[in-house]
VMD Tcl script that draws the C-alpha trace (Angstrom):
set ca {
  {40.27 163.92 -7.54}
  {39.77 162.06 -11.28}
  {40.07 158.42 -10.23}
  {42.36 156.91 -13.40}
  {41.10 154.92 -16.04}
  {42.52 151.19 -16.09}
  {43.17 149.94 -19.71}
  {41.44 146.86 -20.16}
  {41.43 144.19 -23.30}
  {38.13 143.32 -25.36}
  {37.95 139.18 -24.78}
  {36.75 137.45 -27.67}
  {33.85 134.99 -27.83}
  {36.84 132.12 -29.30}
  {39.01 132.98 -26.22}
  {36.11 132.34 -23.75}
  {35.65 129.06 -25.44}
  {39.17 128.00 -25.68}
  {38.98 128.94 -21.77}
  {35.96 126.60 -21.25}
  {37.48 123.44 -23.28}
  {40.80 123.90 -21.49}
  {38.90 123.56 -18.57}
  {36.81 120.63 -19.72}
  {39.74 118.63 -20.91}
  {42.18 119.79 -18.29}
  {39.74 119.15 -15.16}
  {38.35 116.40 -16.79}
  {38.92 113.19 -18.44}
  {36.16 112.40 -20.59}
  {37.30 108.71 -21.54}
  {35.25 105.73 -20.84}
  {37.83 105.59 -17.85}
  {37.64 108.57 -17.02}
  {34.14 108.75 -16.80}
  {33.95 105.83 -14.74}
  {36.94 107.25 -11.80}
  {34.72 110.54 -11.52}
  {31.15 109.35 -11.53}
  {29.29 108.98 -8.00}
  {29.52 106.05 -6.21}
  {25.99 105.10 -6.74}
  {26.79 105.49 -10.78}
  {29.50 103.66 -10.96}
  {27.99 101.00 -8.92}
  {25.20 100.86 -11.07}
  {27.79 100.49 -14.26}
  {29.33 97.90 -12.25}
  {26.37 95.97 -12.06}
  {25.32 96.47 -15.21}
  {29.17 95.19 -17.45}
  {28.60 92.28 -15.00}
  {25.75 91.09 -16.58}
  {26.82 92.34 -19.80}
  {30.26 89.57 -19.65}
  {27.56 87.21 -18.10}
  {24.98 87.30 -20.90}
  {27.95 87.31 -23.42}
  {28.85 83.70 -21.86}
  {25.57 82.49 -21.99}
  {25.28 83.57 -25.63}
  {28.73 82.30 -26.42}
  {28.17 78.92 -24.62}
  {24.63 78.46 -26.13}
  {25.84 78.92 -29.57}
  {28.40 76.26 -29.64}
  {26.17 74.11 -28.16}
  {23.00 74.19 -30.17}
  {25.68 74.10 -33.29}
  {27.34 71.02 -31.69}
  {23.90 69.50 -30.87}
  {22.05 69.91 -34.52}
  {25.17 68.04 -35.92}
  {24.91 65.30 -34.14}
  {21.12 64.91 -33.93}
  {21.51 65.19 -38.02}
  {24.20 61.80 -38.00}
  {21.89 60.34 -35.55}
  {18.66 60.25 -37.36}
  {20.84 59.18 -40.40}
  {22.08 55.97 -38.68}
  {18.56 55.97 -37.45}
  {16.84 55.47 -40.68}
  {19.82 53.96 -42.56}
  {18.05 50.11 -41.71}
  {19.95 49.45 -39.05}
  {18.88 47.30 -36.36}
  {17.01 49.63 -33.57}
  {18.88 46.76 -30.89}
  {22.27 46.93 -32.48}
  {21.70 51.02 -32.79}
  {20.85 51.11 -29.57}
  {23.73 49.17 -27.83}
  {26.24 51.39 -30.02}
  {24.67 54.88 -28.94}
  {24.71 53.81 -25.27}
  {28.56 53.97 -25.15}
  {28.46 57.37 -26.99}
  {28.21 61.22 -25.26}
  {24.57 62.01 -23.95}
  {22.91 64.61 -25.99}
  {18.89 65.14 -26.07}
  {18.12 63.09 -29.03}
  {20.39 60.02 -27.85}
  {18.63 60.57 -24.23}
  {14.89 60.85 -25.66}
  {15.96 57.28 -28.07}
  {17.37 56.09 -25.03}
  {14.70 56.41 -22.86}
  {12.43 55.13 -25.75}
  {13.79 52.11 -25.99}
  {14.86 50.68 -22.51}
  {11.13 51.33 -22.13}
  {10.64 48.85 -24.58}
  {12.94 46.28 -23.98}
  {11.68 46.22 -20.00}
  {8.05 45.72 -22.08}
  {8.89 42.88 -23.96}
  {11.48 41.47 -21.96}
  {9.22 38.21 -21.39}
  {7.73 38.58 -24.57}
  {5.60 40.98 -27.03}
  {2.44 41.13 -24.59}
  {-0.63 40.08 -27.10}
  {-3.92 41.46 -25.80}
  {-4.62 44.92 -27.54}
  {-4.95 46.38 -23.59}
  {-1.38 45.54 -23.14}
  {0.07 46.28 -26.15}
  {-1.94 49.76 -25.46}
  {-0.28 50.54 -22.06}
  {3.26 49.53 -23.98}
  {2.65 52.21 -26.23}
  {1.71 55.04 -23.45}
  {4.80 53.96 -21.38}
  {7.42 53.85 -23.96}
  {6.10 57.92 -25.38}
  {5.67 58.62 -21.44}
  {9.45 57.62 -20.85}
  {9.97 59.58 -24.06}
  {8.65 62.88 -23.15}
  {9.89 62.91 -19.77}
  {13.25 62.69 -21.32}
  {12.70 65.38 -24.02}
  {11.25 67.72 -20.85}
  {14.38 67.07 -18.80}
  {16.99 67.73 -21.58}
  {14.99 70.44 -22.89}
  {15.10 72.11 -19.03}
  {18.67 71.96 -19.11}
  {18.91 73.44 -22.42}
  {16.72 76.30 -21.71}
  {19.18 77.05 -18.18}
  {20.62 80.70 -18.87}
  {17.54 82.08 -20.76}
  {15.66 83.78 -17.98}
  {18.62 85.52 -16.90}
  {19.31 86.88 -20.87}
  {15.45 87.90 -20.95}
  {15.63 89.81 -17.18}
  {19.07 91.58 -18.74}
  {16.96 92.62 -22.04}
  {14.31 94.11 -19.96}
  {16.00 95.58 -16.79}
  {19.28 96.67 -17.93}
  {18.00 99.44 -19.42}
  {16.18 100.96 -16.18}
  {19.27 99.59 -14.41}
  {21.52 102.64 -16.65}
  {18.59 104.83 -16.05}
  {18.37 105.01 -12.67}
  {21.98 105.78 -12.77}
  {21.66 108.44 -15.15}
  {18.59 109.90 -13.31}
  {20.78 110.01 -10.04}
  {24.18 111.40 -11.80}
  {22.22 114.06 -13.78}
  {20.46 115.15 -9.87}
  {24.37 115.08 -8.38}
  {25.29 117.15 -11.59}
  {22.78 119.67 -10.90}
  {23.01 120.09 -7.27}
  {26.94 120.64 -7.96}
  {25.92 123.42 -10.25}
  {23.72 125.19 -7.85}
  {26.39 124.52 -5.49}
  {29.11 126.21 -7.78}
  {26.47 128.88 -8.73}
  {27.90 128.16 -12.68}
  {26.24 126.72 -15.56}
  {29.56 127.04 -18.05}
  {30.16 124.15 -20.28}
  {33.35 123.29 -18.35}
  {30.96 122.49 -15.05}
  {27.72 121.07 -16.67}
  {28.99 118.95 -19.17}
  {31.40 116.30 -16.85}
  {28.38 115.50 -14.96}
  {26.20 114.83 -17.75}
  {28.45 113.07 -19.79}
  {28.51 110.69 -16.38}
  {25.16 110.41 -15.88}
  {24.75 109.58 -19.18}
  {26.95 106.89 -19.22}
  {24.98 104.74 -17.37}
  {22.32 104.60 -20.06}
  {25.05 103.80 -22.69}
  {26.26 100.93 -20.75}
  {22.53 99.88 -19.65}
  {22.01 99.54 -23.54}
  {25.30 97.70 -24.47}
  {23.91 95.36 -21.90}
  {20.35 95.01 -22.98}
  {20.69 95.17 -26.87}
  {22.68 91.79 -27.00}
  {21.06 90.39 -24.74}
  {17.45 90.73 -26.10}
  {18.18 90.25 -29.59}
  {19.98 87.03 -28.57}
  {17.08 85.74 -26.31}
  {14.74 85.96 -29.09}
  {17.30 84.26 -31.76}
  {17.51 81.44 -29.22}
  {14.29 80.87 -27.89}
  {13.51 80.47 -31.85}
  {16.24 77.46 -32.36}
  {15.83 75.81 -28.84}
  {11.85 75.68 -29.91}
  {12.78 74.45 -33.14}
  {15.48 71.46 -31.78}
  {12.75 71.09 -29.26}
  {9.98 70.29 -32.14}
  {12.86 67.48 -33.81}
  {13.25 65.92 -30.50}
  {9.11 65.35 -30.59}
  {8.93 64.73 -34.40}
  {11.63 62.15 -33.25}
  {9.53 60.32 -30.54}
  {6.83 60.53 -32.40}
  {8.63 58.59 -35.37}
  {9.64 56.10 -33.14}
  {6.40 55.37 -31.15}
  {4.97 54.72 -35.07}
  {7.30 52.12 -35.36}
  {6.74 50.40 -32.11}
  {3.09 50.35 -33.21}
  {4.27 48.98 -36.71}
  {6.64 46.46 -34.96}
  {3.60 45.17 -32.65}
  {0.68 45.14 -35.28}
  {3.28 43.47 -37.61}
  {3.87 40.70 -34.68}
  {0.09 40.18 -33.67}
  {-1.04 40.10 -38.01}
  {2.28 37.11 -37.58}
  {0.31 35.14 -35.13}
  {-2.94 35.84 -37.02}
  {-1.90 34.19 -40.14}
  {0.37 31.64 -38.04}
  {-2.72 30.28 -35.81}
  {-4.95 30.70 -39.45}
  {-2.64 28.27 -40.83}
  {-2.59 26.17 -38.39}
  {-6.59 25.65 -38.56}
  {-6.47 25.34 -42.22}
  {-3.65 22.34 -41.61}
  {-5.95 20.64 -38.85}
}
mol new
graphics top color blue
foreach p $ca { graphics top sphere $p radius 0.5 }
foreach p [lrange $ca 0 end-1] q [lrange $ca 1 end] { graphics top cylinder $p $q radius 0.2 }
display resetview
């Protein structure tokens, strides 16, 4: 007995794609959101991690600009007091009452090593005078070293995001992409509507791994570049004012030279 034919409808190569994105869009949201609420929990505790450091870095880099703007400013009206002939005494007992910042600490530091030197007098052997010297750029760069340790505080943590953030969104990519792909042999499909979710998940881990990174590397190397800079002023600094210590003490012992001269001449 004839079995009868079925009618059935040629399906076009568009329809079998508008079938696929339906199911893509449908099944799927493919926002940033989206991505995130369907991802594996290893994924999106990787992305977690990684937008953590992301806001972190992205304080460091906001803090750090304002205050190496803030600090150049002042150390510019600083050193202009500082050479405008004012008294290094007077100077100093006005800048004591100001805000700490490096260069005030470093010229701080500089001089109440001096004043505790000659507080019963400009010593007048050369030995002494010597050892006056060594302590005052001693109490100097101990300053610069402490200030400069504080400034530097953040920039380990924006070099370890440059350089691990992006293995960080790898290693979530690596394990979404194997959790895509086991799915798939699980589903025994590889349409567009089940392979690409997955992928687009796995993938972004690497995006966010790189929003992370890029900032963050580009602004370590921008700052390690001006904090070496301010840190080669607050030197040039101390080393301008241990030349004029020197100054101030061959000046004094060339005024008892020509005093005690005198003196032998009037006898």
């Amino acid at each position: 007995m004839p079995v009868p034919e079925t009618a059935t409808t040629p399906v076009s190569s568009d329809a079998i794609t508008n079938v696929a994105n339906g199911a893509v869009s449908g099944g799927h949201d493919l926002s940033i959101i989206g991505l995130f609420m369907h991802a594996d929990f290893v994924v999106q505790f990787v992305m977690l991690v990684l937008i953590s450091m992301s806001v972190w870095c992205w304080t460091i880099i906001i803090s750090k600009r304002l205050t190496l703007k803030k600090l150049n400013r002042r150390a510019e009206k600083f050193e202009e007091a500082f050479w405008s002939g004012e008294s290094l005494d007077k100077l100093f007992q006005r800048v004591r009452k100001s805000a700490p910042d490096p260069m005030l600490v470093t010229f701080t530091a500089g001089m109440e090593e001096w004043q505790a030197g000659v507080a019963a007098g400009i010593p007048k052997s050369e030995s002494l005078q010597a050892s006056l010297k060594q302590r005052v750029e001693r109490a100097m760069s101990l300053a610069i070293v402490r200030e400069m340790d504080m400034m530097e505080r953040g920039m380990t943590f924006l070099a370890t995001t440059g350089s691990s953030a992006t293995f960080i969104g790898l290693f979530g990519t690596v394990w979404g992409i194997m959790n895509s792909f086991t799915a798939i042999a699980a589903m025994n499909n590889t349409s567009l509507a089940v392979v690409a979710p997955g992928i687009a998940e796995a993938l972004f881990a690497t995006a966010t791994g790189l929003v992370a990174a890029i900032p963050a590397m580009v602004s370590y190397n921008v700052f390690s570049t001006s904090l070496g800079r301010y840190g080669d002023r607050l030197h040039n600094f101390a080393t301008e004012f241990s030349a004029i210590m020197s100054r101030h003490l061959d000046g004094q012992e060339a005024a008892e030279r020509t005093s005690a001269s005198t003196k032998k001449v009037g006898t």
